[in-house]
N, C-alpha and C positions, 0 to 999 in steps of 0.2 A: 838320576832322579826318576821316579815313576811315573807314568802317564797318567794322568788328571781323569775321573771318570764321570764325574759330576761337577754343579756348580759349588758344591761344599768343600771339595779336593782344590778350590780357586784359591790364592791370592789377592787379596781387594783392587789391584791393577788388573790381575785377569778379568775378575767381574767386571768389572769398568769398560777394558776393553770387545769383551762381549758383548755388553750394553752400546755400544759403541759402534759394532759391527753390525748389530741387527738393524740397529736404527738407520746406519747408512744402507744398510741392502744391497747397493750396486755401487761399486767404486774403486776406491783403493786409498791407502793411508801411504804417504814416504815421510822416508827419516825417521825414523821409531828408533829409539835408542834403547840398548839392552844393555842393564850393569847387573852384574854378579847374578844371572841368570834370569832375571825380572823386568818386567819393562817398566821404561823408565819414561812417562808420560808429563811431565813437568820441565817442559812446558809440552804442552798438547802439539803430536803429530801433524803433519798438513795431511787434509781431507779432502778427497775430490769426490764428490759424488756422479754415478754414473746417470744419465734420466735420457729413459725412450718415452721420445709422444705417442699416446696411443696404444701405449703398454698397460696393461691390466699390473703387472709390477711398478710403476711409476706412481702409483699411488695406494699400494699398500705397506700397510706398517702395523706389523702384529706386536703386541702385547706377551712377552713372555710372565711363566709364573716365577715366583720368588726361587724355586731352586728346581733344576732339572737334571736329567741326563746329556750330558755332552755329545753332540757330536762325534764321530772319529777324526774330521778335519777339526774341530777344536781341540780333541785331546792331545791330537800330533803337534798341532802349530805350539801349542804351550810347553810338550814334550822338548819340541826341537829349542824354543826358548829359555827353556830351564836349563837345557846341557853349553849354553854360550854362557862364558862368562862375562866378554863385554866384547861389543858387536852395531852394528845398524845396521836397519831394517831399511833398505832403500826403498823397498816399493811392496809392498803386500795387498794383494787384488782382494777384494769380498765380492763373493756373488751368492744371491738370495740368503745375505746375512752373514755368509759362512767364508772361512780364509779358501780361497782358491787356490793361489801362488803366489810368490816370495821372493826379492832377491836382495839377497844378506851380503854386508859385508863384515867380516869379521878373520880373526889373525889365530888360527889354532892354534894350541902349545906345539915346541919343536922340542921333540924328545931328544935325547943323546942318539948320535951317531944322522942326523938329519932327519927323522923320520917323526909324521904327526904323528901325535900321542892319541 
């Protein structure tokens, strides 16, 4: 599947999660389930939000417009989640809005002769 270049190239869960991300800012989401390439948000991941006192980021919170240009760490995060067919998302970091790092569990196909596909 191609990489996502815009908020229009989204799925209404990408949006969401986007939305999502910004608003946290600092944290990380676990247990994100991914079926048949999509995230699967129902019920809602657990959220931790990250907060320094005395951080100038601890209290901001921008306002994105109705459609933009993605990120590269947004195109890849959604990139890497289109190509899982079904997976979870143990731990995925957001720093100032944006996916940081990741750690996926999920069971690749095994082609013939043992080797992933």
């Amino acid at each position: 599947m191609t990489r996502p270049t815009s908020t229009q190239d989204l799925l209404p869960s990408e949006r969401c999660f986007v939305s999502a991300m910004q608003h946290l800012g600092f944290g990380r989401f676990e247990f994100v389930q991914i079926r048949d390439g999509e995230l699967a948000l129902d019920p809602w991941p657990t959220t931790v939000r990250g907060v320094k006192f005395g951080s100038e980021d601890a209290a901001t919170h921008r306002t994105l417009p109705g459609e933009f240009e993605l990120k590269r760490q947004v195109a890849e995060f959604f990139e890497f989640v289109r190509n899982v067919d079904a997976g979870e998302i143990r731990c995925i970091e957001v720093r100032h809005g944006l996916p940081f790092s990741m750690e996926i569990e999920h069971r690749p196909e095994i082609a013939e002769g043992g080797r992933h596909a």
